[in-house]
Structures are given as structure tokens and as C-alpha cells.
N, C-alpha and C positions, 0 to 999 in steps of 0.2 A: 533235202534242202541243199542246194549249192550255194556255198559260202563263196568270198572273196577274200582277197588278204586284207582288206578294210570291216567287211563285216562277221569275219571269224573270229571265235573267242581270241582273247587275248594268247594265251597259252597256244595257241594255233600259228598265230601269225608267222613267228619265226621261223617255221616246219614252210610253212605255205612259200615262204620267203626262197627256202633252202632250195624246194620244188623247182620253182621257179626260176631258180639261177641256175640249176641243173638243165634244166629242160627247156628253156626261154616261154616256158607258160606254166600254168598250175590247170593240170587233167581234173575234167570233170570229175573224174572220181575222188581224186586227192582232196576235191572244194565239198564233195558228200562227207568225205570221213573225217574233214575237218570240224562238225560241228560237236566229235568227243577229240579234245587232246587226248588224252592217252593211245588213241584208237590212232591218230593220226600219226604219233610219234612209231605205233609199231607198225604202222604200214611205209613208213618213211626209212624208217632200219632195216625193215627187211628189203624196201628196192633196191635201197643202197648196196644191202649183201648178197643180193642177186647180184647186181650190177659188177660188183667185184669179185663176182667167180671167173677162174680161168678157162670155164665152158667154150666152147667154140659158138659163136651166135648161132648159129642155125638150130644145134641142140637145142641150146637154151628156150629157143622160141617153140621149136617143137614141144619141149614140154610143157611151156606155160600154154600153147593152145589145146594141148592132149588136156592138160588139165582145167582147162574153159569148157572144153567140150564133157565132160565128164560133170563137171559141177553145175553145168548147165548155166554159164556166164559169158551173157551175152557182150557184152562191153570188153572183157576180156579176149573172147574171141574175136573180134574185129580187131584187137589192139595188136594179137600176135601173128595173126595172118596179115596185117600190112604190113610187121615188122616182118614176115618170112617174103614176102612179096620182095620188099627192096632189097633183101639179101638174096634175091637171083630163084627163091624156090618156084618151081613151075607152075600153073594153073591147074595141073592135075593132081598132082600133090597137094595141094591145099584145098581142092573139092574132095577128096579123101578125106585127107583128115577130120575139115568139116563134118565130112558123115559119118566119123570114128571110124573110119579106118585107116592103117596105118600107111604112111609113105610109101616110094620105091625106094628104092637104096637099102641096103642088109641098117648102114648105123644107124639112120633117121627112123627106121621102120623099128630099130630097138631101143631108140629111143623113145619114142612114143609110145611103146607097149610097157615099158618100163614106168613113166610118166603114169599112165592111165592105172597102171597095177596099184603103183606108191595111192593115189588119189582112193579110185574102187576100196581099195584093202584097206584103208588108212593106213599105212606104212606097211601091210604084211604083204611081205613080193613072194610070189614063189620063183625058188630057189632057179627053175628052169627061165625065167626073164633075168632073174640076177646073172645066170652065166652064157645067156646067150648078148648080154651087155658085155660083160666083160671080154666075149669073143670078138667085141668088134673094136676093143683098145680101150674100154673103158678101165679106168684106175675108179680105185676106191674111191679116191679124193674125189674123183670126175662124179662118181654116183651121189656121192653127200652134197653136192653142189647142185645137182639136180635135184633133190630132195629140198633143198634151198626154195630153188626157182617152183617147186610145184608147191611151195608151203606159202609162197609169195601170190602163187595166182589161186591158189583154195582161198583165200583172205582177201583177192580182189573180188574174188567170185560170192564170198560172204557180203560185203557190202554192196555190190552190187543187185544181188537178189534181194537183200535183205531192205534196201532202198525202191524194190521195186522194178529195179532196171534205169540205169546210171546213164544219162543221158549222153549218146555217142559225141567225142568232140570232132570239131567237122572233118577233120583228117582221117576217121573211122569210118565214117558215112559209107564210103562205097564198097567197105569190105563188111557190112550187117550184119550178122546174124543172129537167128534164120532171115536169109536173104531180106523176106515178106516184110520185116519190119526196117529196111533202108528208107523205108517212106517218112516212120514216123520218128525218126531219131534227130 
């Protein structure tokens, strides 16, 4: 059910509100997980603390799509492939990714193996992704931040699926996936 900020619980509103003045709209998904406060409040805290990691965007996005593709979330993945799109990444880099596999580039490409291990493993990395991150500059801090951003999209990927499949908002549309269903979103 997509709520609004008029017909969300009470306890919702203010979240929906916050959303929305962040973002100049309230994302289909925010208006599905609105209809539990509490479910909304932690999906609203962790974008926040995604949002506030000092990731470099393109990581960040890589891992939230490593981890769409992995938890098999559709919504999510459109949402990080337009976000890697206006950040300059290539059109073959992001049919890759799409298909699980990992970028070009040594960082992106361990970023995303990294991403996809945390999600696969539930947190257990083997130790050869943990140090082939850190060969490419990552800091601790850098890795816990990424663990962030992929706790952030496992949990869009839960409502998401869990809803059914979270109706694309139109800004998604043209990045689908699987391609097949750009029709029906």
C-alpha cells in the first residue's frame, strides 16, 4: 500500500515530512514502509547514515547496487544505477554490474566484490576481499561505511520484495530492472 503524508499513520507523518524536505518528494518506497512507523523510522535513520558517510559517491552506489543485485531488489536497483549513471559511470559498467559482475577499475571492482561478499556471507568477508579493499585505499572507517550503505539497501531490498515489488517512481523507469519489466512499472 503507498501511503501519503495525509493518509499515513499518524506517527508516520513527520518521517514522510523529513523525507520529503530532504529529497523534494517522498520515494515510493518510503510511502510502502510507511504504513509501520517504526519500520519507517529505521529505514529513515539508516538513509540518513548512509547519507552521511564520507564514502565517495560512486562506491557508495556501487555497493547499494552490488547489494540490489544480490538480494534481488528490483527498485533498488534502478534507484543505484541512475544514481551511478549521473555520477559519470559508463554504460558498460553498469550492464555488468546488472549482471553481477563486477566493474572496470581495480577500486569499483573491489568495491562491489566487497559489497556483494558483506550481503552473500551476511557479514562473513573473506579475509582475501577484505585485503584486496584495503589495497585500493580503503580505511577501516571507509569499510564500516560500506557495511552502512549495504545494511541500508538489504532493508530496501526487504521491503521491496517483501511488498511485492515497490512500484518504480518515474525517475527509475528507464533504468528497470530486469530490463523486461520497464514496461510495467
Amino acid at each position: 500500500m503507498d501511503l501519503t503524508i495525509r493518509t499515513a499513520p499518524t506517527e508516520s507523518q513527520p518521517i514522510l515530512d523529513g523525507i520529503e524536505a530532504d529529497l523534494g518528494f517522498v520515494p515510493n518506497l518510503a510511502a510502502t514502509a510507511a504504513a509501520s512507523p517504526a519500520l519507517l523510522a529505521g529505514f529513515d535513520g539508516l538513509r540518513r547514515a548512509a547519507a552521511a558517510t564520507k564514502l565517495d559517491p560512486v562506491d557508495r552506489e556501487v555497493a547499494g547496487l552490488a547489494v540490489g543485485i544480490v538480494v534481488d531488489n528490483r527498485y533498488g536497483v534502478a534507484f543505484h544505477t541512475t544514481r551511478l549513471a549521473n555520477l559519470g559511470v559508463g554504460e558498460d559498467d553498469l550492464a555488468a554490474m546488472r549482471d553481477g559482475r563486477p566493474p572496470a577499475g581495480s577500486r569499483p571492482a573491489a568495491v562491489y566484490e566487497f559489497a556483494r561478499a558483506v550481503a552473500t556471507g551476511r557479514g562473513k568477508v573473506d579475509a582475501a576481499i577484505v585485503d584486496r579493499l584495503i589495497a585500493e585505499g580503503a580505511s577501516t572507517s571507509e569499510m564500516l561505511d560500506l557495511v552502512t550503505e549495504c545494511a541500508f539497501a538489504t532493508l530496501v531490498g526487504l521491503v521491496d520484495n517483501l511488498a511485492g515489488g515497490v512500484p518504480l517512481d518515474a525517475f527509475l523507469v528507464p533504468r528497470a530492472w530486469p530490463a523486461e519489466n520497464a514496461e510495467s512499472s
